[in-house]
N, C-alpha and C positions, 0 to 999 in steps of 0.2 A: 734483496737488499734488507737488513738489515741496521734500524736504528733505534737510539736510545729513548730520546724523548720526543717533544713535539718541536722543541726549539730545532732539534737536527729535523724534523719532517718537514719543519715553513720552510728549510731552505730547500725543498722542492718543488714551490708555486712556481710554475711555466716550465714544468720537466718533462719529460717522457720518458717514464722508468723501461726499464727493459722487458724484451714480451715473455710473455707467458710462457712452457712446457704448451706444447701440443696437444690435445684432447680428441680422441677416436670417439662419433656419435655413431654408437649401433643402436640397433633395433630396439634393443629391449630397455635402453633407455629409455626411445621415446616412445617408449609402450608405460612405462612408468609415469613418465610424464602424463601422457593421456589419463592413466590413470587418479593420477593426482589431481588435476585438472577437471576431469569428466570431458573432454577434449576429444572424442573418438573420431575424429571426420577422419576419414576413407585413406584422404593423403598422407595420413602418418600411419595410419595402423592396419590399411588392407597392402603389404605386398604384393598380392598377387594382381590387387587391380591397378594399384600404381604401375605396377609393370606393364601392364597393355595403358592404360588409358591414360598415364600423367605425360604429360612433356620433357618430364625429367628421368621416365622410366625406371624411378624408385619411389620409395617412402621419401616425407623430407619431415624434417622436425620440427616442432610448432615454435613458430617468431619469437615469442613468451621464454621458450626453454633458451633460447642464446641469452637472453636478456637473464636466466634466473641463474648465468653461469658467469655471469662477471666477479660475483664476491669471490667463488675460486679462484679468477684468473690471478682475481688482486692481493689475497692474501697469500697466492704463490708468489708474488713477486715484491711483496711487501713487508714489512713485520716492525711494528714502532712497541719495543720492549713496555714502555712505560703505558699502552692501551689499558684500558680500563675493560672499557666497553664502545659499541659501535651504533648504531640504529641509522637503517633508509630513510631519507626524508623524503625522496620523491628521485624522479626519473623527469627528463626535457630532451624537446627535439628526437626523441626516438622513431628512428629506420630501422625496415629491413630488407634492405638493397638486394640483395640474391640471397634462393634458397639452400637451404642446411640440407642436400640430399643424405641420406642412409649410408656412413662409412665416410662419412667427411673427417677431415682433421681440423680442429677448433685452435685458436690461441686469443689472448687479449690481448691489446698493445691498451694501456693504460696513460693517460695524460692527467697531471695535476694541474686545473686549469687556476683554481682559486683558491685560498683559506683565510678562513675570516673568523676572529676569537668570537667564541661566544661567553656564555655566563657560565658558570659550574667549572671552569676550567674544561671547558670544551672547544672544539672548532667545526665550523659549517667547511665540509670540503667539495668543490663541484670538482668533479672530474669527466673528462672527455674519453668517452669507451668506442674501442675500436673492436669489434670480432669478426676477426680476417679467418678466410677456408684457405689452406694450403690448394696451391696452383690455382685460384682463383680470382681476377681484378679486383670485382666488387666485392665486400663487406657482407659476413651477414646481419651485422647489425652495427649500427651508430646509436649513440645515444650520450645524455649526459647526465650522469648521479650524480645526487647531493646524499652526500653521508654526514652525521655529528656524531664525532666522535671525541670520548672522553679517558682523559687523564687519572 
């Protein structure tokens, strides 16, 4: 989606934009991740021993990395021409309901819950983040962003 300024984005408080393109987690993602992180526990980055010893009989990818793939999801499915600039203000209510095993397919489903002007020609926006596993009930992650972002 596609719009011009902010006046066409207020009129998406209480929306639920369309979801996201799908996203394949392999290995060496979250070997990267690990790495970024310093994050090495066992369950993301031993293969061989997730395979005998997890519950899930793979790797799974750290809680953190769903959470650090939302701005993808959003600015795939978003785009306000007139953006300036953006900045995280915090994260609320963050789950993570089931785990991201090795070769999962990721999407965000995206909700504009709030906008609220602020100064500078900005807006405080909360949004409601949903990152659903293909074939899977639960979520791997809920959570809800405050983004300001400016004009």
């Amino acid at each position: 989606m596609i719009l011009k300024d902010f006046k066409e984005f207020k009129d998406l408080q209480g929306k639920t934009l369309k979801p996201s393109e799908w996203l394949q987690i392999e290995q060496e993602m979250i070997d990267h991740f690990a790495a970024a992180t310093k994050d090495y526990q066992w369950i993301h980055v031993d293969q061989q021993r997730a395979e005998k010893e997890s519950p899930y009989k793979s790797t799974i990818a750290h809680g953190f990395m769903s959470i650090s793939l939302i701005p993808k999801f959003l600015t795939e499915v978003l785009d306000v021409s007139s953006l300036k600039m953006a900045y995280n203000y915090g994260l609320e209510e963050v789950r993570f309901p089931y785990p991201v095993v090795e070769g999962s397919l990721l999407r965000g489903i995206i909700h504009v819950e709030s906008i609220e002007e602020q100064k500078f020609k900005s807006l405080k926006v909360i949004w409601k983040i949903k990152v659903e596993i293909k074939g899977v009930r639960k979520p791997a992650c809920v959570a809800k962003m405050i983004t300001i972002v400016y004009e």
